[in-house]
CHARMM internal coordinates of N, CA and C (Angstrom, degrees):
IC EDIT
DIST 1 N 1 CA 1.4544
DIST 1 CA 1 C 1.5278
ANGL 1 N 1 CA 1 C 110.38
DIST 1 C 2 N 1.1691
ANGL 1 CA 1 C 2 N 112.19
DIHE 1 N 1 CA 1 C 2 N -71.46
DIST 2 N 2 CA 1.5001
ANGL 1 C 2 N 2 CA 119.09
DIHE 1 CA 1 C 2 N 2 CA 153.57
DIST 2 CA 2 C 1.7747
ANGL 2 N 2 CA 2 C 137.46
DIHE 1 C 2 N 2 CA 2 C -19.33
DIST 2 C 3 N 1.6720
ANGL 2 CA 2 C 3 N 85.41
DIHE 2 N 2 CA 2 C 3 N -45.08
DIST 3 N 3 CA 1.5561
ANGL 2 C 3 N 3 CA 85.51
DIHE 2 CA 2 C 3 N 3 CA -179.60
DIST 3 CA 3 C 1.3653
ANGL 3 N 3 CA 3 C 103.25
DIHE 2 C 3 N 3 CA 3 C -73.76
DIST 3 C 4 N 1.8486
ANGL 3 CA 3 C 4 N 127.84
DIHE 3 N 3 CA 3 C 4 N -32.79
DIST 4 N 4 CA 1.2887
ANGL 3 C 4 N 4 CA 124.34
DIHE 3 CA 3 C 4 N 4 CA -158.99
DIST 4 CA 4 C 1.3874
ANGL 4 N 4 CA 4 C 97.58
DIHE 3 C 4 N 4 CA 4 C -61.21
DIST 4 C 5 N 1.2107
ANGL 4 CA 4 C 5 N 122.01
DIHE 4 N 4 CA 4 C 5 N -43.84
DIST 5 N 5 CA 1.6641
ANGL 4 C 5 N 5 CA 119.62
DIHE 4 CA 4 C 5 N 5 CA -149.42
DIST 5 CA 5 C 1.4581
ANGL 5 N 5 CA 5 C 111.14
DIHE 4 C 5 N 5 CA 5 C -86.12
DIST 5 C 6 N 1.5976
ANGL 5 CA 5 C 6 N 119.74
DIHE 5 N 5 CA 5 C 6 N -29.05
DIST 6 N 6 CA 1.2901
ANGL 5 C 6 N 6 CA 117.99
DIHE 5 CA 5 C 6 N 6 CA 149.52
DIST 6 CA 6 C 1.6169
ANGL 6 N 6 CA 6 C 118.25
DIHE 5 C 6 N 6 CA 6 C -66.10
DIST 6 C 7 N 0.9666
ANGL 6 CA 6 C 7 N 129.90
DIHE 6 N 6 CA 6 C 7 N 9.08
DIST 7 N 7 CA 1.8114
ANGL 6 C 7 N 7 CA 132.83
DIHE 6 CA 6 C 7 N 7 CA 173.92
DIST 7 CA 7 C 1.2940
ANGL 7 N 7 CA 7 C 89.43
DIHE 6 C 7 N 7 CA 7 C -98.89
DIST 7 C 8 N 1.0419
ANGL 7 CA 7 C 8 N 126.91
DIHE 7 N 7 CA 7 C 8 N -70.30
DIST 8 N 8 CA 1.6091
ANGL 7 C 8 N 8 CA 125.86
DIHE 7 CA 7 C 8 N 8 CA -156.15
DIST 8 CA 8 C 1.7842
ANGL 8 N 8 CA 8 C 89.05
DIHE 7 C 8 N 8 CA 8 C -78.15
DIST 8 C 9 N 0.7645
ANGL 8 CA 8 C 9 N 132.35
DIHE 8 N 8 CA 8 C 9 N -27.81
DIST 9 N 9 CA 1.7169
ANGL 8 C 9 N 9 CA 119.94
DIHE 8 CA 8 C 9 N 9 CA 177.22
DIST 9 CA 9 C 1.5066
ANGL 9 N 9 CA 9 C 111.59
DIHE 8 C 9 N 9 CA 9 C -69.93
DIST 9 C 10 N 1.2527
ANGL 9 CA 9 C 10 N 120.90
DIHE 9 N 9 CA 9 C 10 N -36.49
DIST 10 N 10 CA 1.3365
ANGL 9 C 10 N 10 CA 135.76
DIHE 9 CA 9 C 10 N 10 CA 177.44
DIST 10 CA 10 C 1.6565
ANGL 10 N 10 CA 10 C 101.82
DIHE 9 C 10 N 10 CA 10 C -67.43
DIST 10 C 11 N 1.5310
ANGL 10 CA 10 C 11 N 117.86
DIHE 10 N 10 CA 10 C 11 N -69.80
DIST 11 N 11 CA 1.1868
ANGL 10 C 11 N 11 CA 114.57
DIHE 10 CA 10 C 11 N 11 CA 176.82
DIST 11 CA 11 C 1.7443
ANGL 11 N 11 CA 11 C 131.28
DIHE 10 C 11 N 11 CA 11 C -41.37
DIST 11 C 12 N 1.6976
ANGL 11 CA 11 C 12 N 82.79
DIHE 11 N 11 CA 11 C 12 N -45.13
DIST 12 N 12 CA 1.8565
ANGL 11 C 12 N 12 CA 70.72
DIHE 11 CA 11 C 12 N 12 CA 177.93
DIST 12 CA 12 C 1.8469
ANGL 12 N 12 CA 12 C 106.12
DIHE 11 C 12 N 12 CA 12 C -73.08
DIST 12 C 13 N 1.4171
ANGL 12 CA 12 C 13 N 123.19
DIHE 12 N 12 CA 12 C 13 N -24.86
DIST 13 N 13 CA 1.2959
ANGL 12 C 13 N 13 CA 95.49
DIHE 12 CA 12 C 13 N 13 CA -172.96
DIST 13 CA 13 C 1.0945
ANGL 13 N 13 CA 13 C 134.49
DIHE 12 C 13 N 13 CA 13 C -87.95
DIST 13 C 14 N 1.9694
ANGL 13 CA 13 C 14 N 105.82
DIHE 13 N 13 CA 13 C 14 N 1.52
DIST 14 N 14 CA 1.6806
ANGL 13 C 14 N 14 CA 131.48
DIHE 13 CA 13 C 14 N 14 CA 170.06
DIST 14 CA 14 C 1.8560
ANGL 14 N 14 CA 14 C 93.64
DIHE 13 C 14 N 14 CA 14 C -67.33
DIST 14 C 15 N 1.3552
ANGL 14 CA 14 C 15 N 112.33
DIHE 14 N 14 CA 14 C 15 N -71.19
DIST 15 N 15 CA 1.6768
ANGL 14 C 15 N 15 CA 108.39
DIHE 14 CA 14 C 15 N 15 CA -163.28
DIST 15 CA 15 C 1.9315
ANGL 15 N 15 CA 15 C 106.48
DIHE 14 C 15 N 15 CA 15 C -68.45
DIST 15 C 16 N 1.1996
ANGL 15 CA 15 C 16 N 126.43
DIHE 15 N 15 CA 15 C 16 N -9.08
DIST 16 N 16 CA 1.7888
ANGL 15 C 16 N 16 CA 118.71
DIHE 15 CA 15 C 16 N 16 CA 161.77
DIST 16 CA 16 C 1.3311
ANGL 16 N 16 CA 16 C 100.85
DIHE 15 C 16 N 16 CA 16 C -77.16
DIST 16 C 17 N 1.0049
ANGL 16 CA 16 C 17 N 131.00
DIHE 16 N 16 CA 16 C 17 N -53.64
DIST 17 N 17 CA 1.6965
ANGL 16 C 17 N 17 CA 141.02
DIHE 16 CA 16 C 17 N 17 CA 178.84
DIST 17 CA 17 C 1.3916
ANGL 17 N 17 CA 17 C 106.23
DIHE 16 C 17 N 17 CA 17 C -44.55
DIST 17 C 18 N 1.4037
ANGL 17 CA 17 C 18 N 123.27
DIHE 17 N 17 CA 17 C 18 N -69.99
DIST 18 N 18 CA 1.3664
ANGL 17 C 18 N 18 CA 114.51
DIHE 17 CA 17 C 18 N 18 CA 174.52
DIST 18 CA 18 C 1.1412
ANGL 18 N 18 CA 18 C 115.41
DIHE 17 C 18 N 18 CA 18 C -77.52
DIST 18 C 19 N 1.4003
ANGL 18 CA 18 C 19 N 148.31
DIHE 18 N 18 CA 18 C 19 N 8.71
DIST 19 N 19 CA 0.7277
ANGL 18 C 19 N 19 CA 141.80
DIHE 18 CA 18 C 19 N 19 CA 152.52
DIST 19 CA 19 C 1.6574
ANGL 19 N 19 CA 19 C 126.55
DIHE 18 C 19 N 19 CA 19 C -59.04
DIST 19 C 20 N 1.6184
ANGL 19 CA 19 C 20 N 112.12
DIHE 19 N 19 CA 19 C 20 N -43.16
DIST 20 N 20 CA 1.3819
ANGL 19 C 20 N 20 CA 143.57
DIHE 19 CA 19 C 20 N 20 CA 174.54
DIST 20 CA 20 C 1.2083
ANGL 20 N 20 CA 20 C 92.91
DIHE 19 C 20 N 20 CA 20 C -56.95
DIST 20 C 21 N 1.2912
ANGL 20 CA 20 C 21 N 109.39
DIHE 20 N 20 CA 20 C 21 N -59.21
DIST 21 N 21 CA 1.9802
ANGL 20 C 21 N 21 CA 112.84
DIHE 20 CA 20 C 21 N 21 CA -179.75
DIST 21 CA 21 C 1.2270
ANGL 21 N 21 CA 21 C 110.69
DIHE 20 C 21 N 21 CA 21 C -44.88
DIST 21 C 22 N 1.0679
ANGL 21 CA 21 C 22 N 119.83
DIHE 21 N 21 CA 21 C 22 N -70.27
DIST 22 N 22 CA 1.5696
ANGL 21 C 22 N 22 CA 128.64
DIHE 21 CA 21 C 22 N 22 CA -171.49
DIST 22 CA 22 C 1.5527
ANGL 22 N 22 CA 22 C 109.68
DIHE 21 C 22 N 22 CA 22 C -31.86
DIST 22 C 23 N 1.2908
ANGL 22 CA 22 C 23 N 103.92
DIHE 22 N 22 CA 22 C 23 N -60.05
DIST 23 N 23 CA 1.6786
ANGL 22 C 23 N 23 CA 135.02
DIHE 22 CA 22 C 23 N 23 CA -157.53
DIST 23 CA 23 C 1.4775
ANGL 23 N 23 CA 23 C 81.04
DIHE 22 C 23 N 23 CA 23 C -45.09
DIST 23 C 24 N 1.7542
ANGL 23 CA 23 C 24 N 104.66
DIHE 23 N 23 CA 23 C 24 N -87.44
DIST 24 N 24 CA 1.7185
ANGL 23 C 24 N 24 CA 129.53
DIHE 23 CA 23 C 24 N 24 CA 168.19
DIST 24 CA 24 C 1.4379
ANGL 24 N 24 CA 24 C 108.99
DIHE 23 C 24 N 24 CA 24 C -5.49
DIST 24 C 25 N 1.5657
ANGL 24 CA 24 C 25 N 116.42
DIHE 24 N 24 CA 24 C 25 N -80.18
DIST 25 N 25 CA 1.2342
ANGL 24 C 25 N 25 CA 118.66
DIHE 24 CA 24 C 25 N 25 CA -170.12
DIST 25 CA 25 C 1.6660
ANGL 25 N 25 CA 25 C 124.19
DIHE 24 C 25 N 25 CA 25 C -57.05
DIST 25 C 26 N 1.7803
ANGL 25 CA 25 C 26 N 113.09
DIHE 25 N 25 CA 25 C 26 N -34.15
DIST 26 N 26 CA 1.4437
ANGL 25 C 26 N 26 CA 107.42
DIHE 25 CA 25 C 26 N 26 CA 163.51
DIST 26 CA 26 C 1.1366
ANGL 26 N 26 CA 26 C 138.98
DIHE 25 C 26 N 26 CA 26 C -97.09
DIST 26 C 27 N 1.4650
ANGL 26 CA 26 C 27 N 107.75
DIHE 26 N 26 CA 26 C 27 N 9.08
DIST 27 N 27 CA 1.6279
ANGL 26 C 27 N 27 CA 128.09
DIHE 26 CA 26 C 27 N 27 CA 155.13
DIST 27 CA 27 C 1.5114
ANGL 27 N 27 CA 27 C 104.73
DIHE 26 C 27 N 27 CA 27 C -77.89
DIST 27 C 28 N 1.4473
ANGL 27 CA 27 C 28 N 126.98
DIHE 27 N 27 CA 27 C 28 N -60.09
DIST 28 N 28 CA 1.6104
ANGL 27 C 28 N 28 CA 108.31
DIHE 27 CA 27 C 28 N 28 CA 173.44
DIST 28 CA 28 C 1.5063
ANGL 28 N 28 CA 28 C 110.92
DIHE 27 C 28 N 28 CA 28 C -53.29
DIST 28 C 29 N 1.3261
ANGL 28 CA 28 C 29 N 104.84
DIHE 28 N 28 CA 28 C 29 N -41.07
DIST 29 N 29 CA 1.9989
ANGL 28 C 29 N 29 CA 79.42
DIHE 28 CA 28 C 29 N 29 CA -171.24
DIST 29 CA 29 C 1.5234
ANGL 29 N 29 CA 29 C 128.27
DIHE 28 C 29 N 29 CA 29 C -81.54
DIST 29 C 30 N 1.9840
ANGL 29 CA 29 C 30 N 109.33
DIHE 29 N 29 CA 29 C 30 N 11.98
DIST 30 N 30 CA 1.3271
ANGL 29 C 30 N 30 CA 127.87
DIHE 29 CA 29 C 30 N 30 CA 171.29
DIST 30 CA 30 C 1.3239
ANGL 30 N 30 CA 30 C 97.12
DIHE 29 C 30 N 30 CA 30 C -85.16
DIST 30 C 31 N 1.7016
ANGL 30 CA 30 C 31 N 132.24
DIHE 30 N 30 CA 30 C 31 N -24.45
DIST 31 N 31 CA 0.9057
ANGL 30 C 31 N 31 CA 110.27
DIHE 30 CA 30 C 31 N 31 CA -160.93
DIST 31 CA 31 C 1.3903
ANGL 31 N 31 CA 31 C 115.29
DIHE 30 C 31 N 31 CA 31 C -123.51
DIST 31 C 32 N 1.4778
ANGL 31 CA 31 C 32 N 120.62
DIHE 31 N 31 CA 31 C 32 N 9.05
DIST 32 N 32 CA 1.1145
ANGL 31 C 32 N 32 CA 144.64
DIHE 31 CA 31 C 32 N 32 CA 135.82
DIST 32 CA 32 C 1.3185
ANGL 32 N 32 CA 32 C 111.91
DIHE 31 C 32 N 32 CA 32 C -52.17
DIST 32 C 33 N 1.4842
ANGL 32 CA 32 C 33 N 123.53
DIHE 32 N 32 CA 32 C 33 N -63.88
DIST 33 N 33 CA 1.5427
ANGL 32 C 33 N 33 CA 108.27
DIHE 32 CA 32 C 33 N 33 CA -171.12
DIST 33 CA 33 C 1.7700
ANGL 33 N 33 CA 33 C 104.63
DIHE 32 C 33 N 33 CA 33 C -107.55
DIST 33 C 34 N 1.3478
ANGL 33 CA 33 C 34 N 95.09
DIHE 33 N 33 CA 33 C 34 N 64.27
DIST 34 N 34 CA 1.7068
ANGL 33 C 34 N 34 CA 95.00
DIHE 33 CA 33 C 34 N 34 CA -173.90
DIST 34 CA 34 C 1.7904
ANGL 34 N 34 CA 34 C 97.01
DIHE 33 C 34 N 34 CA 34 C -91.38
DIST 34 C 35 N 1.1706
ANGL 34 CA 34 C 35 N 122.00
DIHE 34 N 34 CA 34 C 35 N -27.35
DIST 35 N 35 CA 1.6761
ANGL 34 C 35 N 35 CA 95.40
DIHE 34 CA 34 C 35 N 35 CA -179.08
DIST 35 CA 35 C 1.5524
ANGL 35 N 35 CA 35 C 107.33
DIHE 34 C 35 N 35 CA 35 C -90.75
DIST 35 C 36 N 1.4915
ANGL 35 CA 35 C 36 N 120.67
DIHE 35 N 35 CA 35 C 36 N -11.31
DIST 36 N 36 CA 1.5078
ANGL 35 C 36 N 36 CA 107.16
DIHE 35 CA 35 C 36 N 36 CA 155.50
DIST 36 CA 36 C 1.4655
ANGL 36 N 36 CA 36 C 117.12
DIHE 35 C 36 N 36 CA 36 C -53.92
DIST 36 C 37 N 1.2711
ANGL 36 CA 36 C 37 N 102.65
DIHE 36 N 36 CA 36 C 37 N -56.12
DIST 37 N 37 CA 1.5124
ANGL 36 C 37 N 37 CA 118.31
DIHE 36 CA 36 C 37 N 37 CA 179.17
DIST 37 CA 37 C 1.8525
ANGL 37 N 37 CA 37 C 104.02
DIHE 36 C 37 N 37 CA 37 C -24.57
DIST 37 C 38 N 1.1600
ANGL 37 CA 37 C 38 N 97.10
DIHE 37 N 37 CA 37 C 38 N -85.77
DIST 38 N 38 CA 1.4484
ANGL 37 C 38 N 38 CA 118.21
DIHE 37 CA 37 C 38 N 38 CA 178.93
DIST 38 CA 38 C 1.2960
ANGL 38 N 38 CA 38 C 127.90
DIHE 37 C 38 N 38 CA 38 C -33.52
DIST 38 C 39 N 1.6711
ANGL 38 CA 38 C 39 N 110.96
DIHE 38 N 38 CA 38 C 39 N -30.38
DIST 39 N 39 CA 1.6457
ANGL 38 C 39 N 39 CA 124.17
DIHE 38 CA 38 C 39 N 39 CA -173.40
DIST 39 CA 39 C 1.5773
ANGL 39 N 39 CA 39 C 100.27
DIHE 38 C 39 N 39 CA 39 C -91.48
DIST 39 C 40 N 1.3980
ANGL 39 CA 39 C 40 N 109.06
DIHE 39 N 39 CA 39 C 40 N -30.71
DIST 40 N 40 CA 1.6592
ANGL 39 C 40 N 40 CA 118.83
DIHE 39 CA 39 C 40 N 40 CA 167.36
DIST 40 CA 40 C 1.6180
ANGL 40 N 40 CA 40 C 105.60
DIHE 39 C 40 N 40 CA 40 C -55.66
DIST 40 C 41 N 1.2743
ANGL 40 CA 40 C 41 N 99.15
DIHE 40 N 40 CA 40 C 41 N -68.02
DIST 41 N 41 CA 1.9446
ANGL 40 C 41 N 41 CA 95.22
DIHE 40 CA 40 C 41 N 41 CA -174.40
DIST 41 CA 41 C 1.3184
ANGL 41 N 41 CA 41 C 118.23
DIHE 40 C 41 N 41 CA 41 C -75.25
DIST 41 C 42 N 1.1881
ANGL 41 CA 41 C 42 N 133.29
DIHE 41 N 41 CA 41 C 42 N -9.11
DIST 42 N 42 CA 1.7413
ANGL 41 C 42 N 42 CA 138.36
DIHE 41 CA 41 C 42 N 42 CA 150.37
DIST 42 CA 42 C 1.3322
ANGL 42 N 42 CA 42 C 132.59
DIHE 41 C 42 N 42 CA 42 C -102.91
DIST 42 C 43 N 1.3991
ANGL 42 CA 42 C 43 N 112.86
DIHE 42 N 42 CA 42 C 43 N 49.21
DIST 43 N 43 CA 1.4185
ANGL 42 C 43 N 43 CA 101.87
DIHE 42 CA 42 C 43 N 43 CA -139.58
DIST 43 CA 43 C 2.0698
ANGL 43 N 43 CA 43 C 79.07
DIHE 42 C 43 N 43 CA 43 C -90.67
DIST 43 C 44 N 1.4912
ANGL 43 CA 43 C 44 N 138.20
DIHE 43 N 43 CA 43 C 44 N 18.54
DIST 44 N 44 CA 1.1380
ANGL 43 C 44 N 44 CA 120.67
DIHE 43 CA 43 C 44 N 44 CA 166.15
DIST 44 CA 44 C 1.9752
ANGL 44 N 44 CA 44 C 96.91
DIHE 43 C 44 N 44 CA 44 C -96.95
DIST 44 C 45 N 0.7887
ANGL 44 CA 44 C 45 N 107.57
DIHE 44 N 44 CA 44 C 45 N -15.44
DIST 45 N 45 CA 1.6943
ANGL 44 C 45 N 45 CA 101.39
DIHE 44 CA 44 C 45 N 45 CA 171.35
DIST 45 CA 45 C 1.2860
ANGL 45 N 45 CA 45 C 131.27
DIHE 44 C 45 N 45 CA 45 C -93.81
DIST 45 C 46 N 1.2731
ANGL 45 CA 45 C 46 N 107.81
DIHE 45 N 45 CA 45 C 46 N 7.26
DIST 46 N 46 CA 1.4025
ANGL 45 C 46 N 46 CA 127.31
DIHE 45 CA 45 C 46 N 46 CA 168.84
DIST 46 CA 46 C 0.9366
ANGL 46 N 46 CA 46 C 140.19
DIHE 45 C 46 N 46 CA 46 C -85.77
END
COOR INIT
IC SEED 1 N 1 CA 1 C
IC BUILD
């Protein structure tokens, strides 16, 4: 009984956790390459 509810307690707080990660990690690397970004989607105003 016990073990189930620590599995599913564990699980949800592994996939919110990486989830946060995810978010984190591809917001820094939008914003790391944000003036590439930008020269890509304007590249006639550039």
């Amino acid at each position: 009984m016990y073990k189930n509810i620590w599995f599913k307690l564990h699980l949800i707080l592994g996939l919110s956790a990486g989830f946060i990660l995810f978010i984190v990690g591809f917001t820094g690397a939008i914003l790391s390459f944000e003036k590439e970004i930008l020269n890509a989607i304007n590249q006639d105003t550039y």
